[in-house]
Steps between C-alpha positions, in 0.01 A plus 500: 500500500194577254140507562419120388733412735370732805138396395626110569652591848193668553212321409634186368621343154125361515384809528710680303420308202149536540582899485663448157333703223608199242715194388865700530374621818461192629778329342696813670368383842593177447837545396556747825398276717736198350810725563393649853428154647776332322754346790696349270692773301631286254659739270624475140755692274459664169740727314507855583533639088113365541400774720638711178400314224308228439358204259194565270133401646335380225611256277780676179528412208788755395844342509621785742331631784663846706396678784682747708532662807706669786434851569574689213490114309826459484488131531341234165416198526521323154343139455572311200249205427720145398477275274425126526729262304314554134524894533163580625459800765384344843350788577580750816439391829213681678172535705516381886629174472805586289564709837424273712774236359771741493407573876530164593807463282652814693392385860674126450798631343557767756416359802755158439763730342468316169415553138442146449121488646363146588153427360339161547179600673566826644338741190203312535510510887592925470181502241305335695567728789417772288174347465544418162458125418734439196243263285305515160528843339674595829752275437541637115552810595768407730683309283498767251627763710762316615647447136457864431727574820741236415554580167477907499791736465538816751736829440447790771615826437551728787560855355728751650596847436796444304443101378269238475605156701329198265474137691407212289388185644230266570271381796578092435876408392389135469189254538327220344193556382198212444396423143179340630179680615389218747453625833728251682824682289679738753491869341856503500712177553668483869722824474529817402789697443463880523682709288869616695403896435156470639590294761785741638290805456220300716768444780559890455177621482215249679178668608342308753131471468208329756390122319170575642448851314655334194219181522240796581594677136611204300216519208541845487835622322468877530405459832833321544692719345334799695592267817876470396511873424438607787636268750844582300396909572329615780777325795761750359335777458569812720228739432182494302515459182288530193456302196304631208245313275725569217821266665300256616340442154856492330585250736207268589234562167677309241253360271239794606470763215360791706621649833103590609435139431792377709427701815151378497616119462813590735323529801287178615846319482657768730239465765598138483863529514453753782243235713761214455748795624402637817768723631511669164400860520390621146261787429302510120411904325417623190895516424600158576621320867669673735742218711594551879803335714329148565637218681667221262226192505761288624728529762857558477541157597278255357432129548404256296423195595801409745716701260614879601546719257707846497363749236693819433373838346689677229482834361589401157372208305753278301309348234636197299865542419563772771350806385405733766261795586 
């Protein structure tokens, strides 16, 4: 447990915040309280390749964006932007809420054992848990993310000592998207049908992640992705372990040009992801992070709702199309 969240147990979370030196502090505070006095435990599912790799933050305007990752970054992640019916580039999906979709995507599909994910009302009821009301230039941005995702092309490579396994695929195998702007039109029209790849390497590979932490982070996309990297981590690990400055720019500071000015930026959303976290155990030096053993942030059984989910732990991660680490 960290010191934001000792200081609430001790004091207070009223008293903690008025301890906090400035705006993160407080917004650190109030996301450590959420999680420790959440009773619910909803939880949610995301792929595990995005503890690896992930989408880019700010909005792209190349047609191909690629990160990579793994411990000697053995695994790619390759996103192709699509095209709409004339030709034109869509654009590739990014920022928070292009996460925030494929997490509810994920979390529907995997918990009713289905790639075809009812809609109707329930993305605007998960945004609106996420305390994001899906409305003017809200509503804009959601709609445009969610064409990105449906219409973008994936290929992993996972590289081995002897050959490279390449998985093509997509996120969204079908959907019907609105033509209209008007903010009665549904993002997406009834279903959506996940792509058969993604969807059987989600069944292979779920990480299981706390709704509340998720709600706590939402605007915040590194702070997500910090979130997901280490709840997929620290549960396994057996000893301490360190992680430079120089990995965790190659994996998480995409769009940053310098590694000086990455650190600097990288760690206001890592005292988030750690408050919304609070078993994680996670030290910051000079040299980078260095991880310890930490409890999952879920237990091995979770419930949602009335619905019981089992969650299993793999050494390897099959990406789309079965490639493995």
């Amino acid at each position: 447990m960290g010191e934001v969240h000792q200081l609430i147990l001790d004091i207070g979370v009223d008293g903690a915040r008025q301890l906090a030196a400035d705006k993160v502090g407080r917004q650190c505070v109030d996301a450590a309280f959420s999680v420790m006095s959440d009773e619910n435990f909803d939880i949610g599912i995301t792929h595990a390749g995005f503890a690896i790799t992930a989408l880019p933050h700010k909005p792209f305007l190349d047609r191909v964006w690629e990160r990579s990752g793994g411990k000697n970054g053995e695994i790619t992640l390759r996103i192709e932007s699509g095209a709409n019916r004339n030709g034109d580039l869509v654009g590739i999906p990014s920022g928070a809420i292009a996460r925030l979709i494929l997490f509810h995507l994920s979390s529907e599909a995997y918990v009713n054992n289905s790639r075809i994910v009812e809609l109707g009302s329930s993305m605007r009821a998960f945004l609106s848990r996420m305390g994001i009301s899906p409305g003017g230039k809200t509503l804009k941005i959601v709609r445009e993310q969610s064409r990105r995702i449906a219409l973008c092309r994936l290929t992993f490579f996972n590289e081995g000592k002897k050959n490279t396994m390449v998985s093509n695929g997509s996120f969204v195998r079908n959907a019907i998207l609105g033509n209209t702007q008007d903010e009665t039109t549904p993002f997406w029209q009834d279903t959506v049908e996940l792509d058969e790849g993604f969807f059987n390497s989600l069944k292979d590979h779920p990480l299981p992640l706390r709704e509340t932490a998720i709600r706590q982070l939402s605007n915040k996309s590194l702070a997500l992705d910090i979130y997901v990297y280490l709840a997929y981590r620290l549960h396994v690990l057996q000893k301490p372990t360190p992680v430079s400055w120089a990995a965790l720019y190659a994996q998480f500071g995409g769009g940053v040009k310098e590694k000086k000015v990455f650190v600097n930026g990288f760690k206001e959303p890592l005292a988030l992801a750690l408050s919304a976290y609070p078993e994680a155990k996670v030290e910051i030096s000079e040299t980078g992070l260095l991880l310890h053993p930490s409890d999952s942030p879920v237990p091995k059984t979770p419930i949602r709702g009335n619905r019981v989910a089992s969650f299993r732990s793999s050494g390897g991660l099959t990406l789309i199309g079965g490639a493995s680490d």
